[in-house]
N, C-alpha and C positions, 0 to 999 in steps of 0.2 A: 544244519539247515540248508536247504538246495537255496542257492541264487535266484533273485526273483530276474526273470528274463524280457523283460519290454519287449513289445512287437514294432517294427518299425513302419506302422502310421505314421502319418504328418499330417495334422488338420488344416495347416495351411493352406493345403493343397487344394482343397476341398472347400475352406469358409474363409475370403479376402480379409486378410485385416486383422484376423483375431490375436487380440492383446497374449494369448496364452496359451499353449495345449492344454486341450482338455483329456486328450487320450492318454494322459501317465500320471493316476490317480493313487498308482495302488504301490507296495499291496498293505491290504488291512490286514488284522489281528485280532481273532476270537478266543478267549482264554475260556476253559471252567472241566471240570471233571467230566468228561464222557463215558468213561467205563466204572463209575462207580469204586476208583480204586483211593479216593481220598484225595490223589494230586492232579494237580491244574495241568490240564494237556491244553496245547493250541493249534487253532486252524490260521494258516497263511495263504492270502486269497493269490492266486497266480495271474499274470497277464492273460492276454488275448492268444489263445491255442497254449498255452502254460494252464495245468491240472493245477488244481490248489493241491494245499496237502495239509495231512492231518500227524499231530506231533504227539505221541504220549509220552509222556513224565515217566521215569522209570523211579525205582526208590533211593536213589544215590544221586536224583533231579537232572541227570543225564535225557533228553529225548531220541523217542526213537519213532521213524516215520509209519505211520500204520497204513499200509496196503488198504485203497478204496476205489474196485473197479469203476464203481458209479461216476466217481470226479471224472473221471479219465474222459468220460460219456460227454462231459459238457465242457471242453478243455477249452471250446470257441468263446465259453463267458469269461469278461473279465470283470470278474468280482470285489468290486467296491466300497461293497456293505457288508461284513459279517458278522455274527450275531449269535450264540448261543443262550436259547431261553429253552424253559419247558413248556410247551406247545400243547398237548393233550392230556397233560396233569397224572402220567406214571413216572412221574420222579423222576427222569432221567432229561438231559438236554437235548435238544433237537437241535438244527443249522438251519437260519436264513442266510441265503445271499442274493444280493442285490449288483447287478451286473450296471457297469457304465461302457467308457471307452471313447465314447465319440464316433464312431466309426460303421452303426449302424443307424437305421431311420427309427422313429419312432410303431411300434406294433409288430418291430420284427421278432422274434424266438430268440435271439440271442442277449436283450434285454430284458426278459420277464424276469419275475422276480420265481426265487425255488425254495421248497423247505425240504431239507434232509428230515426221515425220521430216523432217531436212536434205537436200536434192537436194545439197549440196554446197558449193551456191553461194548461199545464203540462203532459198533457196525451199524453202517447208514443206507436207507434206500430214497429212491424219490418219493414224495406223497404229490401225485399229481393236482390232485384237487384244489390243492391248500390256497390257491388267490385267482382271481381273476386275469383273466389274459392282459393286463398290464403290464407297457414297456415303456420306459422312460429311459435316460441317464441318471442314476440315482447316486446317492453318494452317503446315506448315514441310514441304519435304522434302532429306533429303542422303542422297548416292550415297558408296557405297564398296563395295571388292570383301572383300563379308566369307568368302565362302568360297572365296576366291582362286583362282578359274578362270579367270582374265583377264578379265573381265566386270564393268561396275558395277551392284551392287547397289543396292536403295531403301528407308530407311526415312521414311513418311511419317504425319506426328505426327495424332492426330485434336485438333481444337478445342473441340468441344462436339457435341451430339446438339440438334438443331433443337428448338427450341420446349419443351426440357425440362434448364434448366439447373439445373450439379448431376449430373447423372446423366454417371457419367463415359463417352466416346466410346472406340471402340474406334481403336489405332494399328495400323500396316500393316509390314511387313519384307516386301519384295518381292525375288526370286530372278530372275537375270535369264538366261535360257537362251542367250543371246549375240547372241540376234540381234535383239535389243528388245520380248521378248516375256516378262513377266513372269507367276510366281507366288506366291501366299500363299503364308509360311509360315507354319506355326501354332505362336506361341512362345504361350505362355499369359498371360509379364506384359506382351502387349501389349490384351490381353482391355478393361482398364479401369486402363489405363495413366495416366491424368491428363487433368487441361486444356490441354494441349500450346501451350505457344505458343514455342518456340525447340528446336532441335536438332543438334547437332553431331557427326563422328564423328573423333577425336583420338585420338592413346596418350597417354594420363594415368596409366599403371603401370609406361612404360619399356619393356616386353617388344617391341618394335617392331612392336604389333598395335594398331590403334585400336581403341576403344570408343567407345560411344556414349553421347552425354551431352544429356540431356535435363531442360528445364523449363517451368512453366505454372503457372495459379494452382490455388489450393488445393495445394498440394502443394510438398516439398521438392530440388530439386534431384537428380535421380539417375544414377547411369553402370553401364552394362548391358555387361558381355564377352560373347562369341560363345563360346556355348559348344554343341557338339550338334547344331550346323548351327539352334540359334536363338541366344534372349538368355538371360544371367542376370543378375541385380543384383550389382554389387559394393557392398558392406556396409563399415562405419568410411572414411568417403571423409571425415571431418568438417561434412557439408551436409546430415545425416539432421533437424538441429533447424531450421535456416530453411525455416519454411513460407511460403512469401509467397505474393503475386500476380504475379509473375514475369513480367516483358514481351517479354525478348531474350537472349540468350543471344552470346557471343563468345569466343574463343580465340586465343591468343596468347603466345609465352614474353615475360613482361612486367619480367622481373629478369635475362635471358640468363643463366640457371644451365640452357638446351637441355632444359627441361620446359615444358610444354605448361600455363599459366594457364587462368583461367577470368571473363571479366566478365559478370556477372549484373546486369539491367535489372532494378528492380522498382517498385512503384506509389509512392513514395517516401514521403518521414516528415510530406508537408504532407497526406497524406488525409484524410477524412471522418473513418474508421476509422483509428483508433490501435490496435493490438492490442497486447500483448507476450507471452512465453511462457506469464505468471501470469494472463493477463486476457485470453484468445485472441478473435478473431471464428468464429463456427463457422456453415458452410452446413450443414443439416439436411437431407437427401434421404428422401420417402417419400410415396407415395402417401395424405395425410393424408385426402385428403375420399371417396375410396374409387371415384371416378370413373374409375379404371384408367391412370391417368397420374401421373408421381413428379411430388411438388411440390417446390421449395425455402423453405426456412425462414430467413432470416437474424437469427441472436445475435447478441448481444454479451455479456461476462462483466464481471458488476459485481455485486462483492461475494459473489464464487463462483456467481453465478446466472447463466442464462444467457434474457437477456432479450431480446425484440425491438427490431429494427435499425429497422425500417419502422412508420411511424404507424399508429394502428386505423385511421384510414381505410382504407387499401389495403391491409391485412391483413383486413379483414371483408368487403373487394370480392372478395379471393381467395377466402375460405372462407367464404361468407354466414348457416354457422348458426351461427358466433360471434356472432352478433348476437343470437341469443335470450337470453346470459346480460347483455346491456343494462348490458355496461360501461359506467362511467364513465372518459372519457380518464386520467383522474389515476390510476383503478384498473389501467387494461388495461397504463401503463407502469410497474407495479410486480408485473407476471404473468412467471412462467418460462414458457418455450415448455412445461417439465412441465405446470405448473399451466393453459395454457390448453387444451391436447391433452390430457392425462391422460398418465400413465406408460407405458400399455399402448400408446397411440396410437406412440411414437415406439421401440416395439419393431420392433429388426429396422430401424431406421432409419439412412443412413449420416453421419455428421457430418464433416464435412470442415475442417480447422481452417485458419489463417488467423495468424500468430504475427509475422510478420515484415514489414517495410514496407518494411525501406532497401536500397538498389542496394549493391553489394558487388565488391570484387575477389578470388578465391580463389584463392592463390598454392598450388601445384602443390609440396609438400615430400617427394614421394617416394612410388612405390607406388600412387598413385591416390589419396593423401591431399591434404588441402589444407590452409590457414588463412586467415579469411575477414577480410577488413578492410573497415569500408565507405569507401564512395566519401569527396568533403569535400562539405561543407554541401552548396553547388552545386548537387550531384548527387543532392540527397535532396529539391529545390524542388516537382519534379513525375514523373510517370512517366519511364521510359525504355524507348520503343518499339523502339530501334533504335542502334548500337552499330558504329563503325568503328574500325578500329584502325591506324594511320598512321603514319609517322613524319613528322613536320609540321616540327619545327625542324634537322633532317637530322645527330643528335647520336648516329643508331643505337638507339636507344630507341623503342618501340614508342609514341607516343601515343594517346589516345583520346577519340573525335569520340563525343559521343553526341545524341540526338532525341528528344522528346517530346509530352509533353498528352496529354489527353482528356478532352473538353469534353463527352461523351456518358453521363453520371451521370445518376439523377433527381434533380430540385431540393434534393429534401432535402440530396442529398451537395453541393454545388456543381460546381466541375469544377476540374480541374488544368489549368493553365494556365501555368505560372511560367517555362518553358524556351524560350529563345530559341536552345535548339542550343548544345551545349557542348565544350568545348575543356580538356582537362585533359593538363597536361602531363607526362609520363615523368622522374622524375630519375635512372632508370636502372634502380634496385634495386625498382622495384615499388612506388613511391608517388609521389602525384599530385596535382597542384598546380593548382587551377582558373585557366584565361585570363580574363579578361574580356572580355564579347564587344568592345567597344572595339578591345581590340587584338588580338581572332582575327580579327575580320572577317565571325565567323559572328551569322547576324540572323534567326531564321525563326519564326516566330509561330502559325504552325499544330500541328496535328497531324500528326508526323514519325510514316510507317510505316516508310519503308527510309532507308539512305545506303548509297551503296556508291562505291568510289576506281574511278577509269577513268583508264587510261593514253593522253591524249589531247594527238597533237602531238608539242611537246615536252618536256609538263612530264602533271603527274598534276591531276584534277578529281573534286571530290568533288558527286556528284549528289546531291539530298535529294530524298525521295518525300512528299508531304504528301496527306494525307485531303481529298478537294473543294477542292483547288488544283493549280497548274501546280509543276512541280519544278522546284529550283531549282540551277544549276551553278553552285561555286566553283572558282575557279582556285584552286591553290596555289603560290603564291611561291618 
């Protein structure tokens, strides 16, 4: 497999302050049969001027890269979101991808979203038509027929709004006329739906009709039913109080009681930022300096105040007429975001809070409700990007493989860094017992965006996606 190659953007550069890059998302992993030959081929979405590429399974589960001029065409996207479904219902899969990056504006051509068509036999061409001229920073998409015309439907999550974090991006439900030609629908709570970073579409109520289940940061875990030919929110699901920063998202019956679980990635309990429900972290949204662009603000609460996150330096770089009141450091960190904006300043301002830190499993107790357990220690070292769910010691129980880091914080924060890819094992009823990497086998040291299981050969192989590294295959035993 080629090395995935990061382009060296810096968001920094560009948005004061922001707690994190957003431009080193990828790359993702689309697994499924394109040529029709029985085995699981995959596409690996490429950086910024980096071609994705497409992998086919040979029959000794060896891959080999399948030459596709068309990728080459669009090597400026970097694709965040990959996807293969079937699109216009002749049996073969098609390719969504959904482009992010950070790096351009919103309605430019290098964020719209594309569908490859299948010739059948692996060869892809563009289908121009297939969506509307929407660009966003996107970050997940999943199909399903939600108005059940035998057709797959798209809801595709938005990530963030280029160069103005904080400001929440608009998400997509796309209608799919049958023959790979989609449109908007317009539900309203996809308007400013969240910071999307995982998505799923499950029955978690029983009624043998999926919902969609959706997370991101700032924001708490939520699940929307089809109602009216869009979405609604389903309310008392138990996940209304964890706000986190949320990485990944997974599903799976985890206790075989035939309900549909829920594993939540999130930035774990070694952060920078320690928040808890009494002492929240809060992003501030609002066009403070009046220059016609929303700024973000980041708090902390201490001592019911809610103080800045970020040192005067690069808080007076953001906003330069704080400088005229000639804080003293010792002074500026004992200033509320009130007291340095004034009360009226942060009217009309949106706060987005931040309360929860730790990865979690939520067990599915009926109706669309859950209860949340978190992960074991392990599992709270460093983020969790990415989320497989396996059965690894072949006992029937669903294991779970997870991946991490992100080394992309500014100084102040440090970086997460502690996960060498983890292995927690199922003891049937839904609680889970850390491997040690010793005797899992798993070893990976970078920034894990995807893992995904492939049925390769004769046995199954779990792929890992890393950020400006080659991925890596394990066998499974």
């Amino acid at each position: 497999f080629d090395r995935h190659l990061e382009d060296d953007y810096v968001d920094f550069y560009y948005e004061r302050n922001l707690p994190v890059l957003l431009s080193r998302e990828g790359p993702r992993v689309a697994k499924g049969d394109v040529n029709g030959d029985g085995l699981e081929d995959l596409y690996i979405g490429g950086a910024r001027e980096q071609a994705g590429q497409l992998y086919l399974q040979k029959g000794d589960g060896s891959f080999q890269k399948s030459a596709q001029p068309l990728f080459e065409q669009f090597r400026a996207f970097e694709d965040v979101a990959v996807l293969f479904f079937d699109t216009d219902r002749d049996g073969d899969l098609d390719l969504f991808l959904g482009a992010g990056g950070n790096n351009v504006r919103p309605g430019e051509r290098e964020i719209q979203h594309r569908l490859y068509k299948n010739d059948g036999r692996g060869g892809f061409s563009l289908e121009p038509r297939a969506f509307p001229p929407n660009s966003m920073n996107i970050s997940v998409a999943a199909a399903y027929d939600y108005d059940g015309d035998g057709d797959e439907d798209l809801f595709v999550g938005g990530r963030s709004v280029p160069y103005v974090y904080g400001q929440l991006p608009r998400s997509y439900l796309y209608q799919n006329n049958g023959q790979g030609v989609f449109s908007e629908v317009d539900s309203p709570v996809l308007y400013a739906l969240g910071m999307v970073t995982g998505a799923v579409w499950t029955d978690v109520t029983g009624d043998n009709k999926k919902e969609l289940v959706v997370a991101g940061e700032w924001m708490a875990p939520r699940v929307f039913s089809v109602a009216n030919g869009g979405l609604k929110e389903l309310h008392g699901t138990g996940l209304s109080e964890f706000y986190g920063w949320w990485q990944s998202l997974a599903v799976a019956d985890l206790n075989g009681d035939g309900k549909e679980d829920l594993v939540l990635g999130n930035i774990g309990e070694n952060f920078y930022l320690r928040p808890t429900t009494e002492n929240p972290v809060r992003l501030w949204v609002r066009d403070f300096d009046g220059n016609g662009t929303a700024d973000g603000f980041l708090t902390r609460t201490v001592g019911g105040r809610d103080l800045p996150v970020f040192l005067k330096r690069e808080v007076t770089d953001q906003f330069p007429w704080l400088k005229k009141d000639n804080l003293r450091h010792s002074d500026y960190a004992k200033k509320s975001i009130q007291e340095l904006f004034g009360p009226e300043a942060l009217k009309g301002a949106a706060s987005l809070p931040f309360t929860f830190p730790s990865s979690i499993i939520a067990l599915n107790i009926g109706k669309g409700k859950f209860s949340a357990q978190p992960l074991p220690v392990r599992g709270q070292l460093s983020s969790i990007n990415a989320i497989c769910t396996v059965d690894v010691n072949g006992d029937g129980s669903l294991d779970l493989i997870t991946g991490g880091n992100l080394f992309t914080f500014p100084p102040q924060f440090g970086r997460l860094d502690a996960s060498y890819g983890d292995l927690f094992v199922n003891n049937g009823k839904g609680a889970f017992t850390w491997m040690p990497n010793a005797s899992s086998g798993i070893h990976v040291r970078g920034e894990v965006k995807d893992i995904v299981e492939i049925k390769a050969g004769v046995g199954v192989r779990l792929l890992i996606a890393q950020n400006n590294e080659a991925p890596v295959l394990y066998h499974m035993k």
